[in-house]
KELOKE-932178 format. One record per residue: x, y, z of N, C-alpha, C in turn. Coordinates in pm, 1 decimal, m for minus. Each point is the difference from the previous one (the first is absolute). Example, Ala and Ser with C-alpha at 12.3 -4.5 7.8 and 13.67 -1.06 7.14 Angstrom:
2
- n_xx / n_yy / n_zz / ca_xx / ca_yy / ca_zz / c_xx / c_yy / c_zz
- 1319.0 / m569.0 / 780.0 / m89.0 / 119.0 / 0.0 / 90.0 / 120.0 / 0.0;
- m35.0 / 105.0 / m72.0 / 82.0 / 119.0 / 6.0 / m77.0 / 109.0 / 73.0;
This chain:
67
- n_xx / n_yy / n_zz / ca_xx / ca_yy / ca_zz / c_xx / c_yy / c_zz
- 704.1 / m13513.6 / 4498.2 / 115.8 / 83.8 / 25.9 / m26.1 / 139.7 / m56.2;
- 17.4 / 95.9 / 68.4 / m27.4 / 118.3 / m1.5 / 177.0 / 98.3 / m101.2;
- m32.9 / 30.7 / m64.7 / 123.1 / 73.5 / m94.7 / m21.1 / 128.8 / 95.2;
- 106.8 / 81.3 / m0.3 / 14.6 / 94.8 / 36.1 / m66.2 / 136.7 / m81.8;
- 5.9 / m5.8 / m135.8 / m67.6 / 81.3 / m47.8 / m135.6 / m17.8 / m24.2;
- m72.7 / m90.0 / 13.0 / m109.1 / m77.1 / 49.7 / m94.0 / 31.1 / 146.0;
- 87.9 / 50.4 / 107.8 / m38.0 / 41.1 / 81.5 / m63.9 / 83.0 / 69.4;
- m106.5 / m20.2 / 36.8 / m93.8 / 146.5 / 40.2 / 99.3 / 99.7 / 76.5;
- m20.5 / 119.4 / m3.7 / 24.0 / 77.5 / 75.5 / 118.3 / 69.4 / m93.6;
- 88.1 / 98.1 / 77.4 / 115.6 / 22.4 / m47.4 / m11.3 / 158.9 / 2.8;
- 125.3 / 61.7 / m47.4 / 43.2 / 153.1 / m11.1 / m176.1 / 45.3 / m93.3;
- m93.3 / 93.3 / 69.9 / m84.1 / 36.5 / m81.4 / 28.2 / 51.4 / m161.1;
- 129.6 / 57.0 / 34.5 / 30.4 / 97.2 / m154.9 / m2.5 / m114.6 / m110.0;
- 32.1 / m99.6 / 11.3 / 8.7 / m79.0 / m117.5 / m47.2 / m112.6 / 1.2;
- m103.3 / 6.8 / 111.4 / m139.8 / m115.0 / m50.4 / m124.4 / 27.8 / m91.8;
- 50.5 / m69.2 / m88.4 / m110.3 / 18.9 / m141.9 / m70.5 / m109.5 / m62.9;
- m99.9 / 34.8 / m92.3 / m82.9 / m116.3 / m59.5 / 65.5 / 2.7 / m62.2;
- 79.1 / m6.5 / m99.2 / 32.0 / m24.3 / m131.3 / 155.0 / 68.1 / m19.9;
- 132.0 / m52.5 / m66.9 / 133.4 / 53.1 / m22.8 / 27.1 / 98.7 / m58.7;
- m67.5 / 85.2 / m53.6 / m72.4 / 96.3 / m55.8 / 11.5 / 139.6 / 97.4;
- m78.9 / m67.8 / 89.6 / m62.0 / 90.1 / 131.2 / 159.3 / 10.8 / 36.0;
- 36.1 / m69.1 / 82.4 / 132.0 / m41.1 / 37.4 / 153.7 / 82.1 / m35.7;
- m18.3 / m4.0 / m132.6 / 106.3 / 43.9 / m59.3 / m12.8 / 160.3 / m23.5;
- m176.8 / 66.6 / m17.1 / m12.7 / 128.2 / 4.2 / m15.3 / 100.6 / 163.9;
- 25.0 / m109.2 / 92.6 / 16.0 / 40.4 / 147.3 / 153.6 / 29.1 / 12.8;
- 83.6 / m123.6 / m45.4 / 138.8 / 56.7 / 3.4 / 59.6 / 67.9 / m81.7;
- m15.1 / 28.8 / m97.9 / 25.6 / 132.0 / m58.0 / m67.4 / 157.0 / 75.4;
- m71.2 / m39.6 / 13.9 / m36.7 / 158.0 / 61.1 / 15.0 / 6.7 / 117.0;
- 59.4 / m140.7 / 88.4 / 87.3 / 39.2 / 92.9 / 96.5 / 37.2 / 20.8;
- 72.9 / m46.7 / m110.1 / 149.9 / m15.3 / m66.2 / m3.2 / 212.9 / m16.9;
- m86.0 / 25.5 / m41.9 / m2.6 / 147.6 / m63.8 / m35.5 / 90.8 / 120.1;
- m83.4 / m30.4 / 97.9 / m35.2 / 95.2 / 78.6 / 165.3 / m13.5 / 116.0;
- 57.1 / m118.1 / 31.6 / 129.3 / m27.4 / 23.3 / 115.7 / 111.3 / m30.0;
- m3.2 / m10.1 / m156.9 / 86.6 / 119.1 / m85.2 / m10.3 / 142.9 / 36.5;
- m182.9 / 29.3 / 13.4 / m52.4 / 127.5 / m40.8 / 71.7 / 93.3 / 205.9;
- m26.4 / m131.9 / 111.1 / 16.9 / 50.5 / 123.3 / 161.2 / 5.7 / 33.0;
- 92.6 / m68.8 / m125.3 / 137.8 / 37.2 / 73.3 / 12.9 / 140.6 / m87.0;
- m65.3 / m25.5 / m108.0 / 60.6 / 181.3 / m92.7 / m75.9 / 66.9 / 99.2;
- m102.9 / m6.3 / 51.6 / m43.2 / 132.2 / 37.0 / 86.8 / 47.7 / 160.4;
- 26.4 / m142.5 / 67.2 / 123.8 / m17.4 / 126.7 / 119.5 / 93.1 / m8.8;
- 64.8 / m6.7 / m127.3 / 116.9 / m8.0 / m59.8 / m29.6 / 218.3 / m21.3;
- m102.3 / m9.1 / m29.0 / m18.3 / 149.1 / m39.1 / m4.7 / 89.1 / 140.9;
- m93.3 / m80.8 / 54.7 / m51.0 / 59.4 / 110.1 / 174.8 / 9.5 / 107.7;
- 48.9 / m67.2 / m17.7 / 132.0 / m2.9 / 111.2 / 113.5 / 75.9 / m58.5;
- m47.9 / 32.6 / m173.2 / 108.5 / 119.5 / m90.6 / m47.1 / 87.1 / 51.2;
- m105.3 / 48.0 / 15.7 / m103.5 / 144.0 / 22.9 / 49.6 / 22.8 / 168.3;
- m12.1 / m86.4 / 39.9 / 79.9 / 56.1 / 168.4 / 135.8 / m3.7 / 26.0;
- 69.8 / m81.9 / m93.2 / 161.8 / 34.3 / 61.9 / 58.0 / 138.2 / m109.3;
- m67.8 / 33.8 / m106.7 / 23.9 / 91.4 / m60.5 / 21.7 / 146.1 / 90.3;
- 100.5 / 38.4 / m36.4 / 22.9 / 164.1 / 49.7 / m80.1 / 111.0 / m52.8;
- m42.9 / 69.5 / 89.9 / m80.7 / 111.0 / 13.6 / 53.5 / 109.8 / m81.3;
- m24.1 / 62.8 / m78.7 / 88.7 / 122.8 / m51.5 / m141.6 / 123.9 / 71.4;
- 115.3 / 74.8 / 66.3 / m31.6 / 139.3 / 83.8 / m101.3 / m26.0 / 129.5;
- 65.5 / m136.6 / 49.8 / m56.0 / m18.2 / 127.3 / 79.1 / 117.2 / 111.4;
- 156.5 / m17.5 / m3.2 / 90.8 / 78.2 / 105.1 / 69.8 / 31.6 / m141.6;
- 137.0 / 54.6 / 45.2 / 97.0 / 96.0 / 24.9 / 67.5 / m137.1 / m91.4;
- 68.1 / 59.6 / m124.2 / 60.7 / m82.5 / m60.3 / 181.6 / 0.1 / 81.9;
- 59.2 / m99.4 / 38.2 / 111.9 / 25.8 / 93.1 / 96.0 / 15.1 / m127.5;
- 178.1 / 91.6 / 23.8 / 68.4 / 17.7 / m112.9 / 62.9 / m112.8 / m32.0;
- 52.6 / 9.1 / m167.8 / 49.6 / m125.7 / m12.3 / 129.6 / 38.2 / m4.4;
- 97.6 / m65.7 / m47.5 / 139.7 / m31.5 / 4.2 / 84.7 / 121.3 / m85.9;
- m99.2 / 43.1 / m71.1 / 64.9 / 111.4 / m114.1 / m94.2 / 157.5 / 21.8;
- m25.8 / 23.4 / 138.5 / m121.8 / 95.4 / 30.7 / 100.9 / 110.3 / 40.5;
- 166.5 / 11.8 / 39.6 / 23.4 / 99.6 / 9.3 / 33.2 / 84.9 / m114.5;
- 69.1 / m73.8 / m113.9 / m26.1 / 97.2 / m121.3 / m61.6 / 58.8 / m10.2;
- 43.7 / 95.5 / m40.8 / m100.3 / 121.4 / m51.5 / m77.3 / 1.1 / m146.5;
- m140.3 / m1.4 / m85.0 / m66.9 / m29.9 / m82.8 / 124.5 / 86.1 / m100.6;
């Protein structure tokens, strides 16, 4: 009877000789995981962010006062 973790083959990332191997694959999967949503997360701040002195700033609510 064949165990499942026993079994040839499987997800390459976490076929290893030894638990060792294993456990230092998922951590630094676990991390490169982390490292691609911060950099996601930045990368999608950096484009919805507003431009300062792209156009014509439009007036606001208190623009007819006078300074």
């Amino acid at each position: 009877m064949i165990r499942s973790f026993d079994a040839p083959g499987g997800i390459v990332l976490f076929t290893a000789s030894s638990p060792r191997q294993r456990q230092v694959r998922r951590r630094s999967a676990a991390i490169a995981v982390i490292v691609a949503v911060a950099f996601a997360g930045g990368l999608i701040g950096q484009l919805s962010a507003a431009r300062d002195g792209v156009g014509p700033v439009p007036p606001g609510p208190f623009s007819y006062f006078p300074n």
